[in-house]
TORSE-125728 format. One line per 3 residues: their letters; for each residue x, y, z of N, C-alpha, C, O, CB. Coordinates in pm, whole numbers, padded with zeros to 5 digits, m for minus. Atoms other than C-alpha are relative to their C-alpha. Glycine has a CB too. Layout:
<rs>
A	X Y Z X Y Z X Y Z X Y Z X Y Z  ... .
</rs>
This chain:
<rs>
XXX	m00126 m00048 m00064 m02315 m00465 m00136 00037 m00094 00113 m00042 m00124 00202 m00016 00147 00054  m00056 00091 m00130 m02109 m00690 00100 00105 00054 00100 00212 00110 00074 00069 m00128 m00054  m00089 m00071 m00114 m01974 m00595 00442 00173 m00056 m00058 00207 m00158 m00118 m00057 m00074 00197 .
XXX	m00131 m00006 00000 m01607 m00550 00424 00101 00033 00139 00123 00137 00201 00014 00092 m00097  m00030 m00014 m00169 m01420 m00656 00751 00193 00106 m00043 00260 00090 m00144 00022 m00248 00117  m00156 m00105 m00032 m01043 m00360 00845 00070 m00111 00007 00038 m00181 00103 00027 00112 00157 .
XXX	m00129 00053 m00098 m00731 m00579 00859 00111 00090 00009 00175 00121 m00091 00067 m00136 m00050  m00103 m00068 m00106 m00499 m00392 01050 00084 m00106 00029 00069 m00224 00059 m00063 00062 00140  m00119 00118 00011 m00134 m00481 01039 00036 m00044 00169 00139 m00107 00193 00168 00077 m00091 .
XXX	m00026 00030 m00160 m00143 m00526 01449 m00162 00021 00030 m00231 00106 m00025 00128 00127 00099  00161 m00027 m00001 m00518 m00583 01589 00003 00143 00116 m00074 00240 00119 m00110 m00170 00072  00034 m00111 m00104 m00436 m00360 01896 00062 00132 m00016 00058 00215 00075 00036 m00043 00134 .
XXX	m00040 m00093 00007 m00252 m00104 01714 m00046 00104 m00097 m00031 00225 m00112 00096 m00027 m00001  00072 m00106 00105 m00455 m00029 01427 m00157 m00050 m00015 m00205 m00135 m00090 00084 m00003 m00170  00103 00036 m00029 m00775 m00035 01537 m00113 m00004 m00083 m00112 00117 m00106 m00016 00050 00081 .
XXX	00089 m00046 00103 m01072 m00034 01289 m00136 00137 00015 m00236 00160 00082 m00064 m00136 m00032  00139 m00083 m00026 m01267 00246 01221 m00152 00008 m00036 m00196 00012 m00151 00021 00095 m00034  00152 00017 00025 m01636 00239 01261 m00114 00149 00056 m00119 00192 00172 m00041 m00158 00099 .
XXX	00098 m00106 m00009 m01895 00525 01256 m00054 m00070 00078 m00075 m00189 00058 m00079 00055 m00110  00077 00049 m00104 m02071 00496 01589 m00167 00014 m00003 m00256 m00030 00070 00055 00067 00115  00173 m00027 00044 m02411 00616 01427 m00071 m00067 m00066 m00193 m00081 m00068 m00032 00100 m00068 .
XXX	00037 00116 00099 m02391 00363 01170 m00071 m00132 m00002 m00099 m00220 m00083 00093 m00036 m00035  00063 00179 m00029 m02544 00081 01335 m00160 m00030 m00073 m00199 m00144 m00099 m00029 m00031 00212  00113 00022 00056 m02890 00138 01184 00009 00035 m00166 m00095 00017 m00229 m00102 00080 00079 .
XXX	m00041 m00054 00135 m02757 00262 00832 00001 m00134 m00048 m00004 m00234 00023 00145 00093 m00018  m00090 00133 00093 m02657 m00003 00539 00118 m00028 00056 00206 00055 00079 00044 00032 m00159  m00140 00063 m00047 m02393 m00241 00669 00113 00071 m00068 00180 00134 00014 00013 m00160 m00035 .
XXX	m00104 m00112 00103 m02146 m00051 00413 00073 00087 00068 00194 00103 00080 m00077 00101 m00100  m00002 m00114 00005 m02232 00240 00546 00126 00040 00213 00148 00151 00262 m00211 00049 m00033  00022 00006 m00117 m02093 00163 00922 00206 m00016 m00024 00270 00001 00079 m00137 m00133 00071 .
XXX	m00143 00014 m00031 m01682 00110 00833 00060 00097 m00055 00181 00084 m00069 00062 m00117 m00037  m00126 m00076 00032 m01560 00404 00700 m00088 00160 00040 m00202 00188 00004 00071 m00030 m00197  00095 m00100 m00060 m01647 00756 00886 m00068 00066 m00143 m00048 00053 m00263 00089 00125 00108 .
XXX	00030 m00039 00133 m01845 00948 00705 00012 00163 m00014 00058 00254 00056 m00146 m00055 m00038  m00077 m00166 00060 m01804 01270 00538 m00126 00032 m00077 m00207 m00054 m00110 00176 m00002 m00129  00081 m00044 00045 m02032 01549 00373 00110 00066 m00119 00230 00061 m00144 m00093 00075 00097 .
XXX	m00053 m00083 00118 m02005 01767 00075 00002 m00070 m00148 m00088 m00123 m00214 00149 00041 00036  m00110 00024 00177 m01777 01690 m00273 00117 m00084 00051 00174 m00159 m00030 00095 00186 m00089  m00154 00093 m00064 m01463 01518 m00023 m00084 m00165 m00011 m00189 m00204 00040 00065 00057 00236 .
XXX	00033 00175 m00066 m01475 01105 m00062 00034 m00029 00113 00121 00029 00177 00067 m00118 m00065  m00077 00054 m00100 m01441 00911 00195 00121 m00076 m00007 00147 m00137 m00111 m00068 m00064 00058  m00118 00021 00054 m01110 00810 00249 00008 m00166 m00016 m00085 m00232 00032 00113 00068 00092 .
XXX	m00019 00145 00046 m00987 00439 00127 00037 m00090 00101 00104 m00039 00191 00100 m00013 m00102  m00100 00039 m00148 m00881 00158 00389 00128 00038 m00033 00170 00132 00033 00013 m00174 00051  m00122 m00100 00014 m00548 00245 00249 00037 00097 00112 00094 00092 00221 m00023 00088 m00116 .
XXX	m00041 m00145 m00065 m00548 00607 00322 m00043 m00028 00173 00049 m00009 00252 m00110 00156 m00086  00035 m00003 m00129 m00742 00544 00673 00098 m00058 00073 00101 m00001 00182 m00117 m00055 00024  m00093 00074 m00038 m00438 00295 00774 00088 00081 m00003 00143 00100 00105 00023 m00108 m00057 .
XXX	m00102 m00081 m00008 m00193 00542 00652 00032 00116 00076 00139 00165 00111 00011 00027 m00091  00037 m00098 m00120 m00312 00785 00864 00055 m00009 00101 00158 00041 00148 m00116 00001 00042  m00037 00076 m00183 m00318 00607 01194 00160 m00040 m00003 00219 m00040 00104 m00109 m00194 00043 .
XXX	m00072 00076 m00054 00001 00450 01094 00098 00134 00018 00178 00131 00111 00038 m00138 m00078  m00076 m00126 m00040 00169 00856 01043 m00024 00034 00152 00069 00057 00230 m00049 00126 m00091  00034 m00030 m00156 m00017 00920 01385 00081 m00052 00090 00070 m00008 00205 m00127 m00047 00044 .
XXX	m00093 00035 m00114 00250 00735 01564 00101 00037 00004 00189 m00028 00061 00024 m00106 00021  m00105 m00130 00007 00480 01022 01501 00148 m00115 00071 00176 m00232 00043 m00070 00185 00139  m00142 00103 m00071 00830 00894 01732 m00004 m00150 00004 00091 m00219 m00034 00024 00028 00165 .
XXX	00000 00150 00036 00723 00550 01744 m00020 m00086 m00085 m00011 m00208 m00069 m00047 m00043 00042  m00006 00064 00077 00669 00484 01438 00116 m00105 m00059 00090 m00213 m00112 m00035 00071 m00052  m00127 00128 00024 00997 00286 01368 m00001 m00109 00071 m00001 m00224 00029 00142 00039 00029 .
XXX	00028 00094 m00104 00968 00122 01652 m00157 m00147 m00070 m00152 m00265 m00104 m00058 00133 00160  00105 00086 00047 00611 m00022 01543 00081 m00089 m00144 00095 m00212 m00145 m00151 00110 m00045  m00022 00030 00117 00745 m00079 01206 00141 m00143 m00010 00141 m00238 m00088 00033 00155 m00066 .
XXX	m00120 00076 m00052 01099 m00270 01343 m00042 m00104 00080 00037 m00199 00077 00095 00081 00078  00020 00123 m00046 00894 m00521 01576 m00135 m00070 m00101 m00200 m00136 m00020 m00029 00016 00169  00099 00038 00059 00612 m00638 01316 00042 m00119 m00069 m00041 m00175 m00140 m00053 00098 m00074 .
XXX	m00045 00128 m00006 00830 m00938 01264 00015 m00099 00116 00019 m00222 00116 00100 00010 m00045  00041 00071 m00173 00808 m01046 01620 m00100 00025 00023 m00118 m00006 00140 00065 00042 00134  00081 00027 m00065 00499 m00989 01645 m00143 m00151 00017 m00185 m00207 m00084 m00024 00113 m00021 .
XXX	00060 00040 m00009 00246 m01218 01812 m00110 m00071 m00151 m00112 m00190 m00183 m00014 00075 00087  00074 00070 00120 00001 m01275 01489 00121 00092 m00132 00178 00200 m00145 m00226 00052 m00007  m00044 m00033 00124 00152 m01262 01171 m00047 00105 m00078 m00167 00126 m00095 m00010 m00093 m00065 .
XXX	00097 m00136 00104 00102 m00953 00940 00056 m00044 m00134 00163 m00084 m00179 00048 00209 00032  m00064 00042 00173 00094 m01011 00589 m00121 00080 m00042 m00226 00128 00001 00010 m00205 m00076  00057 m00074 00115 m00006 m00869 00322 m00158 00009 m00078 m00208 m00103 m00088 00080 m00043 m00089 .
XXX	00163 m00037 00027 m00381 m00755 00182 m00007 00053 m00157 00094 00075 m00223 m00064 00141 00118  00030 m00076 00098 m00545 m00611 m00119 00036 00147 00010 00007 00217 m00087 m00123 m00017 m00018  m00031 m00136 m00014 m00431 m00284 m00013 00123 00030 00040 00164 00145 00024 m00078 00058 00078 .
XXX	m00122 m00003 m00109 m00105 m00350 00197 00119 m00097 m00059 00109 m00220 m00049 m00056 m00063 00165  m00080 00086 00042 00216 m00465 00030 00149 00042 00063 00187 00158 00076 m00014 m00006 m00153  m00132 m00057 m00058 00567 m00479 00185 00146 m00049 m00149 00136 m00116 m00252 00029 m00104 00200 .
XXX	m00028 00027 00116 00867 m00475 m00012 00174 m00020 00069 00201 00093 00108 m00054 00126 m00126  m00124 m00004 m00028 01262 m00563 00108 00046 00088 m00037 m00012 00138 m00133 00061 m00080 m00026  m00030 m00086 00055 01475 m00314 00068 00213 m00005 m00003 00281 00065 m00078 m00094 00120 00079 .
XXX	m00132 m00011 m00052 01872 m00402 00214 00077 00004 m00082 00172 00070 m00039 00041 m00082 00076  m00062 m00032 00100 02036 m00412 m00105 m00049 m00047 m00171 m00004 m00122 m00258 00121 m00046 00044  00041 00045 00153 01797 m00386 m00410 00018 00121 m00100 m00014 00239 m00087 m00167 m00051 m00009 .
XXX	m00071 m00091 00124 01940 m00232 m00727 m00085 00124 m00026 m00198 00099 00016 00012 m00087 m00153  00102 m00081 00081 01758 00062 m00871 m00073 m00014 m00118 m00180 00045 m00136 00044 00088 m00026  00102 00059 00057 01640 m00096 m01135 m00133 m00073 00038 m00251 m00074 00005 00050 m00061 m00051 .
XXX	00178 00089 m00060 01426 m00329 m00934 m00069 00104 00075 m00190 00088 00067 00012 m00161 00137  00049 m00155 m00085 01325 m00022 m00742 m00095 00048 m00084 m00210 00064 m00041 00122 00132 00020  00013 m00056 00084 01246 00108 m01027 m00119 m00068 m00049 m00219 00003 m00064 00107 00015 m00065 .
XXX	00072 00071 00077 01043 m00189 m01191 m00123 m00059 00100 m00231 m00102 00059 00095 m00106 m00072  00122 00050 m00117 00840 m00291 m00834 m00093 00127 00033 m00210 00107 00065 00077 m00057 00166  00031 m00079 00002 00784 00090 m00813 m00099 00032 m00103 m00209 00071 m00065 00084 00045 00016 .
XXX	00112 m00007 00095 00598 00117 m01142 m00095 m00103 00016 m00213 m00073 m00007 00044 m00003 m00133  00146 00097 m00009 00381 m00188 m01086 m00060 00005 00104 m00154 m00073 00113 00009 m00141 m00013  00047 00025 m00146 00300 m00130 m00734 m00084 00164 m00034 m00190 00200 00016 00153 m00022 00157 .
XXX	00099 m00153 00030 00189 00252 m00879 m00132 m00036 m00117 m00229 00035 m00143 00127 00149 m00093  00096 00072 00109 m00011 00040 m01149 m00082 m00049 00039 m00194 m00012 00004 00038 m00088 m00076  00085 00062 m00029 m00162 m00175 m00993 m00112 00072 00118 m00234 00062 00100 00067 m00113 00028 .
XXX	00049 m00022 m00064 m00267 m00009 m00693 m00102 00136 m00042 m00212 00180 m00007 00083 m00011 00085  00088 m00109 00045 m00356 00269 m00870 m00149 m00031 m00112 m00236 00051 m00142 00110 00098 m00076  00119 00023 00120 m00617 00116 m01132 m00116 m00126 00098 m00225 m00174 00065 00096 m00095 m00195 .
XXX	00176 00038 m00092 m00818 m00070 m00805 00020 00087 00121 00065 00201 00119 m00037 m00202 00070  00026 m00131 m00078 m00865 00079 m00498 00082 00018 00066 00052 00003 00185 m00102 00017 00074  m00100 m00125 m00051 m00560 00256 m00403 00110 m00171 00139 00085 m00286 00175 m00155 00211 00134 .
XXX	m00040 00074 m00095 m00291 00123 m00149 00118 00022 00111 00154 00137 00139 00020 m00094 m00062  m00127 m00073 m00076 m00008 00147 00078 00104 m00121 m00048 00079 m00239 m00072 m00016 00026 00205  m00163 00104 00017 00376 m00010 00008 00072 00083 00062 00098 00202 00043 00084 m00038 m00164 .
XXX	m00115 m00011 m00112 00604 m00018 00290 00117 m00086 m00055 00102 m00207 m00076 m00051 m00061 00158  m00123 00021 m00006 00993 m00043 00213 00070 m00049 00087 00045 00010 00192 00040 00074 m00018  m00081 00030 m00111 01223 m00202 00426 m00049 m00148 00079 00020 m00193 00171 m00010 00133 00098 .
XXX	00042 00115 m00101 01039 m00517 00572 00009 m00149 m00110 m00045 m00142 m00220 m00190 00037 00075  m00047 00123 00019 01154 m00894 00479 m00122 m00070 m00022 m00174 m00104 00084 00085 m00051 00108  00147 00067 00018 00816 m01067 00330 00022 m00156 m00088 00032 m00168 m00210 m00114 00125 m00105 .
XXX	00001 00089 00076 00842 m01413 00261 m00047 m00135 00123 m00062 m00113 00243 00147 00001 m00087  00072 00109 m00038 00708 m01792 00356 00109 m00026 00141 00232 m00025 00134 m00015 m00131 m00134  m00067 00037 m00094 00805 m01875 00709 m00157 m00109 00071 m00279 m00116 00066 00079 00152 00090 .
XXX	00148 00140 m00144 00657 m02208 01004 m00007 m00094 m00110 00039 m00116 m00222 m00248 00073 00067  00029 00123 00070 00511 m02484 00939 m00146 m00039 00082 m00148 m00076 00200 00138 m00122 00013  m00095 00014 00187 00341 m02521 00748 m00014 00166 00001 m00066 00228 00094 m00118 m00114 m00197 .
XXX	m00046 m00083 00030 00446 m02190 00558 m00117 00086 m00011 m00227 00051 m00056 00080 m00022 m00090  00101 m00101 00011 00263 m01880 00584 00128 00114 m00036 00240 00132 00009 m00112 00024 00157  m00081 m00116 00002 00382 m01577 00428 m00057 00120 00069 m00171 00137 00113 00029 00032 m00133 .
XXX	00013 m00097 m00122 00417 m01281 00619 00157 00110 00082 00274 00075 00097 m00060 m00124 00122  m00158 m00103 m00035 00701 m01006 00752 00091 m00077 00102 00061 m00091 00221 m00035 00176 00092  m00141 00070 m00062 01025 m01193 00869 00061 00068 00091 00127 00018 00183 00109 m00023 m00094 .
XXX	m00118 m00133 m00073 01182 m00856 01011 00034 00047 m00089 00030 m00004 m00201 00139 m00026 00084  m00085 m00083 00062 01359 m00568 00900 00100 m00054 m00124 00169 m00154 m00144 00073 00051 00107  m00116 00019 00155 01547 m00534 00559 00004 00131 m00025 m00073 00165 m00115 m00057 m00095 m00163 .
XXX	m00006 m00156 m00049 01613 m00174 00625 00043 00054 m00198 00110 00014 m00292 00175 00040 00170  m00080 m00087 00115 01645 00074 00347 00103 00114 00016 00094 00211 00091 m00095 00065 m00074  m00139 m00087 m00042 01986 00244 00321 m00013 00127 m00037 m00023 00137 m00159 00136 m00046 m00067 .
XXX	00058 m00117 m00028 01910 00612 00381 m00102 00045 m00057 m00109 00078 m00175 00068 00079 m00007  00140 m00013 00026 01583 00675 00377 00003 00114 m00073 m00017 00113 m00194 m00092 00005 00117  00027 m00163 00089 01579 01036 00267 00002 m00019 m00152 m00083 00007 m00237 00136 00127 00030 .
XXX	m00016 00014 00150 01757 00935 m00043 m00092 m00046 m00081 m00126 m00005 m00192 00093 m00070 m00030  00089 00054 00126 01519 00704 m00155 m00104 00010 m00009 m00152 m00048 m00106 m00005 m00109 m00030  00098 m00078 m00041 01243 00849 m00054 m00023 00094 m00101 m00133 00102 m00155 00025 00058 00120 .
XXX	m00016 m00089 00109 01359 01128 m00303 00031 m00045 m00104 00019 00035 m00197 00074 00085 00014  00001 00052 00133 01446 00880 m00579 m00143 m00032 m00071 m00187 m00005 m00183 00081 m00123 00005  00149 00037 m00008 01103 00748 m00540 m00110 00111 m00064 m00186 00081 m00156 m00034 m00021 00159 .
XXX	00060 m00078 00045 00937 01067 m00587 00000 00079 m00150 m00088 00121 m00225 00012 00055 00083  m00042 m00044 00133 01162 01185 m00871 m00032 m00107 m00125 m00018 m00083 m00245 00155 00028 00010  00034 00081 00119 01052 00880 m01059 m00144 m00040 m00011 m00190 m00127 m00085 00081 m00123 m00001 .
XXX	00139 00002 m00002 00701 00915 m00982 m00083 00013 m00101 m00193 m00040 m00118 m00035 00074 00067  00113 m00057 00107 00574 01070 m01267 00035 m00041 m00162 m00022 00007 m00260 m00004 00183 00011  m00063 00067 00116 00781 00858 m01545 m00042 m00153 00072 00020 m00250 00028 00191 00043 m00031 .
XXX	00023 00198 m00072 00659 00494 m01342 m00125 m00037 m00064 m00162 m00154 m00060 m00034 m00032 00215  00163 00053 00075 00310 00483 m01534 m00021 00107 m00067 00037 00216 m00068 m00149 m00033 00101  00101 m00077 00066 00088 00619 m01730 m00153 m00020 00009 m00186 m00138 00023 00029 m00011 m00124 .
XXX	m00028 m00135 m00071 m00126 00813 m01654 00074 00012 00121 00071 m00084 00197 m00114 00060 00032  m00047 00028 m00128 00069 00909 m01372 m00096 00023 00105 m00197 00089 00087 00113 00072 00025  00150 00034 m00142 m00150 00852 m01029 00067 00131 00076 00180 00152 00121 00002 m00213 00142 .
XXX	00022 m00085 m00059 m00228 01146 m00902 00031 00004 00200 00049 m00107 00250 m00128 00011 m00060  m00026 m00004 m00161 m00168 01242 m00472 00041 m00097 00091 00012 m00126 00206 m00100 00029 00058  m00080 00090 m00087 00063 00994 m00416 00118 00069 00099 00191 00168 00091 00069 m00103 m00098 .
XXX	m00102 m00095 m00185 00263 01068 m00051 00082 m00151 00040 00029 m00262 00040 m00172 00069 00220  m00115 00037 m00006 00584 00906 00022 00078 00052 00140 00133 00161 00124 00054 00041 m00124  m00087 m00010 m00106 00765 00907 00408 00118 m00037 00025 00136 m00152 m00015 m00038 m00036 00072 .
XXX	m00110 00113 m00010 01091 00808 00496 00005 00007 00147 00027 00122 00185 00157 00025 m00081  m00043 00051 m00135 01127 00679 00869 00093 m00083 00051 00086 m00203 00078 m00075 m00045 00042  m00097 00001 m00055 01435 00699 00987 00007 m00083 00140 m00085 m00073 00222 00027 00122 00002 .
XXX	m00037 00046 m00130 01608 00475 01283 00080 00144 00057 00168 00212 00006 00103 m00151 m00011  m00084 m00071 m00076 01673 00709 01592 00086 m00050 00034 00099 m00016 00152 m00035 00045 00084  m00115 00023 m00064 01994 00535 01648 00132 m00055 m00148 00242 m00109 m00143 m00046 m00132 00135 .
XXX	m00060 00017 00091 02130 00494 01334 m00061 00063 m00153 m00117 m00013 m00231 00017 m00129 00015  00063 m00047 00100 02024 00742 01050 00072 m00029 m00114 00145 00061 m00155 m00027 00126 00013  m00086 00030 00139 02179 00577 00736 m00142 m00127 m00015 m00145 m00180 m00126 00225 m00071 00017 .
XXX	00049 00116 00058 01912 00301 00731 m00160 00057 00064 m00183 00170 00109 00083 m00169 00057  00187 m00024 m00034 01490 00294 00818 m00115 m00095 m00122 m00110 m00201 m00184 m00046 00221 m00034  00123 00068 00074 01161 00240 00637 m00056 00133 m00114 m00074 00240 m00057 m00142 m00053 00136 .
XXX	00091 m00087 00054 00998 00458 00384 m00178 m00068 m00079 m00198 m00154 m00165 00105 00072 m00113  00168 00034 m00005 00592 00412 00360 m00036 00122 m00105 m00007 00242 m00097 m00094 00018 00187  00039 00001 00114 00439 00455 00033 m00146 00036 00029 m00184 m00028 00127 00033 m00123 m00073 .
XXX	00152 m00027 00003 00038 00605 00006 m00017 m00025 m00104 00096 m00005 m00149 m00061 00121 00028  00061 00056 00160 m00115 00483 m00362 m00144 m00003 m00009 m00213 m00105 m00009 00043 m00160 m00040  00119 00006 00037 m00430 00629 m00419 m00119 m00062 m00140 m00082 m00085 m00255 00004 00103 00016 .
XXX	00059 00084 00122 m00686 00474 m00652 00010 00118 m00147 m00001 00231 m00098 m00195 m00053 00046  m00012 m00042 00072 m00652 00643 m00994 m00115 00085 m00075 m00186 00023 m00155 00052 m00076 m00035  00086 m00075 00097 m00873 00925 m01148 m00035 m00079 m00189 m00142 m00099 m00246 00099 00160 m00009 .
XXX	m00037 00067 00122 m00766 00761 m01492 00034 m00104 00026 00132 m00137 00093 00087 00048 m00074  m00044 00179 m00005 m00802 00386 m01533 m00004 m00112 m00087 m00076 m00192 m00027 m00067 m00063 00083  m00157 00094 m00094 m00611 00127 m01635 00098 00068 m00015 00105 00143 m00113 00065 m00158 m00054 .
XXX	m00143 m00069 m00003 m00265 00255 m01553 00071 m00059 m00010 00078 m00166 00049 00046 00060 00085  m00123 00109 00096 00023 00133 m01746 00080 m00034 00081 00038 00044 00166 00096 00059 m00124  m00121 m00017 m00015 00339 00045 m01580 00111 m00037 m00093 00137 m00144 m00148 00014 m00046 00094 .
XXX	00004 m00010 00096 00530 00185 m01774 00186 m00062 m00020 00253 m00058 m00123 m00068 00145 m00036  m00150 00026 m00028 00914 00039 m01619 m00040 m00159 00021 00050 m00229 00068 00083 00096 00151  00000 00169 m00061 00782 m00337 m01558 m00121 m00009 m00117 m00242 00013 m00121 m00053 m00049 00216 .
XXX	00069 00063 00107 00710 m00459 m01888 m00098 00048 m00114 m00138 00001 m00220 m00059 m00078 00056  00102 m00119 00077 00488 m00160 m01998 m00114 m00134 m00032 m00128 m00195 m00138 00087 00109 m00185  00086 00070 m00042 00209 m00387 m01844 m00125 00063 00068 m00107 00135 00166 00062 m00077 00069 .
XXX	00062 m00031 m00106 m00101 m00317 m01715 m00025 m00077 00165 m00019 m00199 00153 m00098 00016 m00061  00038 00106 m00032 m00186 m00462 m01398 m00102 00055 00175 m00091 00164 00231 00152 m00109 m00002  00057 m00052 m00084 m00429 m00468 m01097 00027 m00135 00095 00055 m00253 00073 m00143 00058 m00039 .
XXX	m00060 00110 m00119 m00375 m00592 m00716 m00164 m00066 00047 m00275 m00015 00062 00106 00103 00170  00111 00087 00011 m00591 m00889 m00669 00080 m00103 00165 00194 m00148 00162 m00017 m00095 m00201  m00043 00023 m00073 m00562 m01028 m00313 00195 00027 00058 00216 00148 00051 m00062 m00096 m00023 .
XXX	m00124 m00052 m00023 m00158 m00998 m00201 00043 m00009 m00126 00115 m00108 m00136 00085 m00062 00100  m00105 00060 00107 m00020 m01014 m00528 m00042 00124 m00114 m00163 00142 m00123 m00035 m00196 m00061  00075 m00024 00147 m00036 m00766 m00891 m00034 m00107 m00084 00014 m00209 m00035 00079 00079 m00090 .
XXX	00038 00054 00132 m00151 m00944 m01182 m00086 00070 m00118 m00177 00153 m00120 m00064 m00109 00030  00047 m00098 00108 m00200 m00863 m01524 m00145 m00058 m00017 m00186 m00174 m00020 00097 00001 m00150  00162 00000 00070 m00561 m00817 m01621 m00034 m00088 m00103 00036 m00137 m00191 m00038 00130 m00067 .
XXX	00009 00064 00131 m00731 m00981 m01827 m00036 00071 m00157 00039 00168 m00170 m00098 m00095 00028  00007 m00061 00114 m00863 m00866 m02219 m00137 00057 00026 m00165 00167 m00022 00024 m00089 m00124  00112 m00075 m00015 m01216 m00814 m02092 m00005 00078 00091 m00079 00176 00083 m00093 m00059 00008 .
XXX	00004 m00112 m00115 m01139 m00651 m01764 00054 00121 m00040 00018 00226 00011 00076 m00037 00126  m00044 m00084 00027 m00934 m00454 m01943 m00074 00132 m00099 m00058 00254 m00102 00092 m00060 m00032  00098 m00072 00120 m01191 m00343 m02236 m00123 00062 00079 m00190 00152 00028 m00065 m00124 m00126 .
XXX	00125 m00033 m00112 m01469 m00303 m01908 00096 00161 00021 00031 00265 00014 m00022 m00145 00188  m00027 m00108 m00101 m01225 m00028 m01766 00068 00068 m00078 00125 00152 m00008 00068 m00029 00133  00007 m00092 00118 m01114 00155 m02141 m00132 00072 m00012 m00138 00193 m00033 00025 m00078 m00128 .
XXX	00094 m00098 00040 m01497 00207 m02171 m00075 m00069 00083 m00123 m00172 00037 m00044 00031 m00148  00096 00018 m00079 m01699 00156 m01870 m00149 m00036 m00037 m00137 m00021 m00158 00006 00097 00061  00073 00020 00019 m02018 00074 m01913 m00036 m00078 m00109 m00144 m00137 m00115 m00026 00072 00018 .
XX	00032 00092 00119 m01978 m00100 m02250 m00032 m00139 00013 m00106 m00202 m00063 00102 m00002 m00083  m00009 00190 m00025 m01947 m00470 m02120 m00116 00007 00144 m00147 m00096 00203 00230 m00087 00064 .
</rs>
């Protein structure tokens, strides 16, 4: 088992969590709290999504300077952003099923709406530009959900969907995406290409023929 370091999309805002008991445990065992019973522990995902709901009123705020900020935030195996200022519903539609695909058939993830992700400097690093607001959050927030359960197959179970609204202008904001890892795996998407595919550093990609035959029948390969 190999330690696995938190990136947090701000170092001083999303701090990593570490079990303070853990220091003599398996290295593993020391980054994600721990829990008893039948409950898992939760995913970096979900643990990020958490903290990042926890900033109740300021959340826009956080979310609106993460293009000015100091270190660059970009994107992770778990953390994908997605423009939003005027993209059709189809593409909505077709980034929505693969981002429920992919994230759902490895380990789970978050996609944030509304933020501008592409190569900026020199030399080029990609990473959030600023705001690309989505035009009323509520709405699509509720398109999102209503197409939840037609975006793959199987559909991924306890996926959670926010929309965060600007206090000074409620026609535009962010809506933040939760994408837990999938009970049932691989998961089709079933609007982008009726592809499978899994997120492999920032990016989906389709699987390959043996990864794919490993995770039809586990243990066979």
């Amino acid at each position: 088992c190999q330690t696995r370091t938190l990136i947090a999309l701000t170092p001083s805002d999303w701090p990593v969590r570490r079990d303070p008991s853990a220091s003599s445990k398996h290295p593993c065992t020391a980054l994600l709290p721990v829990q008893t019973g039948l409950v898992p522990n939760p995913s970096i995902a979900e643990i990020h999504y958490r903290d990042l709901l926890a900033k109740g009123g300021t959340l826009f705020a956080h979310l609106d300077g993460l293009g000015g900020a100091a270190t660059p935030t970009s994107e992770t195996e778990w953390l994908d952003f997605k423009g939003a200022s005027k993209i059709p519903d189809a593409d909505a539609q077709k980034y929505w099923s693969k981002a429920l695909a992919g994230f759902g058939t490895t380990q789970g993830g978050m996609l944030i709406w509304g933020l501008d992700y592409r190569k900026q400097g020199d030399p080029a690093v990609d990473c959030v530009m600023g705001p690309s607001y989505v035009s009323k959050p509520a709405a699509f927030k509720s398109r999102l959900m209503e197409l939840h359960h037609m975006m793959s197959d199987p559909p991924v179970g306890g996926v959670e969907v926010e929309a965060i609204v600007d206090p000074n202008d409620k026609t535009r904001g962010f809506v933040v995406c939760y994408i837990p890892e999938s009970v049932v795996k691989p998961v089709r998407a079933e609007h982008a290409g009726k592809q499978f595919y899994i997120r492999v550093g920032d990016d989906f990609v389709v699987p390959n023929v043996a990864l794919l035959r490993s995770l039809f029948a586990p243990g066979s390969y």
